[in-house]
C-alpha positions as CSV (number, residue, x, y, z in Angstrom):
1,X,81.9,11.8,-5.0
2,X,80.7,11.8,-8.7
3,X,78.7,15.3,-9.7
4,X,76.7,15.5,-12.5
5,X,75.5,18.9,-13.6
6,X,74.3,20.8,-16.9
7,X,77.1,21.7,-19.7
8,X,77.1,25.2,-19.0
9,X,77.6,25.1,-15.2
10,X,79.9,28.0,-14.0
11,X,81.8,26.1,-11.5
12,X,82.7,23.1,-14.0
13,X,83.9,25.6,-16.9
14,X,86.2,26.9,-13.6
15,X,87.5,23.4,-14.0
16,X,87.7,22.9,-17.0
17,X,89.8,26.4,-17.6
18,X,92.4,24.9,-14.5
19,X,93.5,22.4,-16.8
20,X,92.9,19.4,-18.6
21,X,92.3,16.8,-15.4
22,X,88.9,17.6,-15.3
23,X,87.5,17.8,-18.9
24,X,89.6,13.9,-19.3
25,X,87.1,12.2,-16.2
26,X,84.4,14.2,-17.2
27,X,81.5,11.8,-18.3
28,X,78.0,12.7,-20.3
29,X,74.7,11.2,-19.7
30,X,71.3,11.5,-22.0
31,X,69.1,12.4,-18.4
32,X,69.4,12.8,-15.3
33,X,67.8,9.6,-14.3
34,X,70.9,7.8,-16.5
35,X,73.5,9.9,-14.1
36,X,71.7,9.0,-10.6
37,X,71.7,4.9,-11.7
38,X,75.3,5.5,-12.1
39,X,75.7,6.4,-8.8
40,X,76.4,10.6,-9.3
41,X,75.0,12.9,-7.2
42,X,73.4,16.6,-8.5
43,X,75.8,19.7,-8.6
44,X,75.3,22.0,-5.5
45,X,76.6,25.1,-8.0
46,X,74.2,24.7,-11.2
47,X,71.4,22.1,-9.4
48,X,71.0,23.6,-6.0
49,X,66.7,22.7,-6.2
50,X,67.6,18.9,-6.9
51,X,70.9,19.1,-5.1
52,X,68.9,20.0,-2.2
53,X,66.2,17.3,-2.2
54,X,69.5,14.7,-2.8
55,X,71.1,16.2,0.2
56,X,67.8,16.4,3.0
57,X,67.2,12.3,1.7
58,X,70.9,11.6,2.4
59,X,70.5,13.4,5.9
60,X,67.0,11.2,6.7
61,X,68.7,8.1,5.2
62,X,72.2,8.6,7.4
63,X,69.6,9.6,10.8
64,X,67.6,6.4,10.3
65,X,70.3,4.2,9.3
66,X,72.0,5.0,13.0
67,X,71.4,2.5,15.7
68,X,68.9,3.6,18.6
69,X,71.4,3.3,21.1
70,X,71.5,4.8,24.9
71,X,74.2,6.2,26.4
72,X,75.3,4.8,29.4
73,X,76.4,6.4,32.7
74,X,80.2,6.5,33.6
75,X,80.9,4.2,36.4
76,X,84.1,4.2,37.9
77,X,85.0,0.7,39.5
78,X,83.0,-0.2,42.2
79,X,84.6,-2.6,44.9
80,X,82.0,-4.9,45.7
């Protein structure tokens, strides 16, 4: 999943201080609205108010995306 978060955000510095994977992918937008059109999501370390909002939408959209289905009752083979 694609994060996008603010420049001083503990757990990408982390990241950045592993090694030089991170800091290569690492992409910059001009707002936040420019990173959520591109499909990122808000960082749960530096974001956590928007993070959460993005999260409790993905919950409702994954609940009401689910078919209304019933369950069914086992029934061995009957022998009519």
């Amino acid at each position: 999943m694609k994060i996008y978060g603010r420049l001083d955000c503990p757990s990408a510095l982390r990241a950045i201080k592993r090694g030089p994977t991170y800091a290569r992918y690492r992409v910059f937008f001009a707002d936040e609205a420019s990173a959520i059109a591109a499909g990122f999501r808000p960082c749960g370390v530096c974001m956590r108010a928007a993070y959460g909002k993005w999260k409790a939408a993905k919950q409702k959209n994954n609940l009401s995306a689910r078919p209304n289905t019933k369950q069914s009752t086992y029934e061995p083979n009957k022998k009519s």
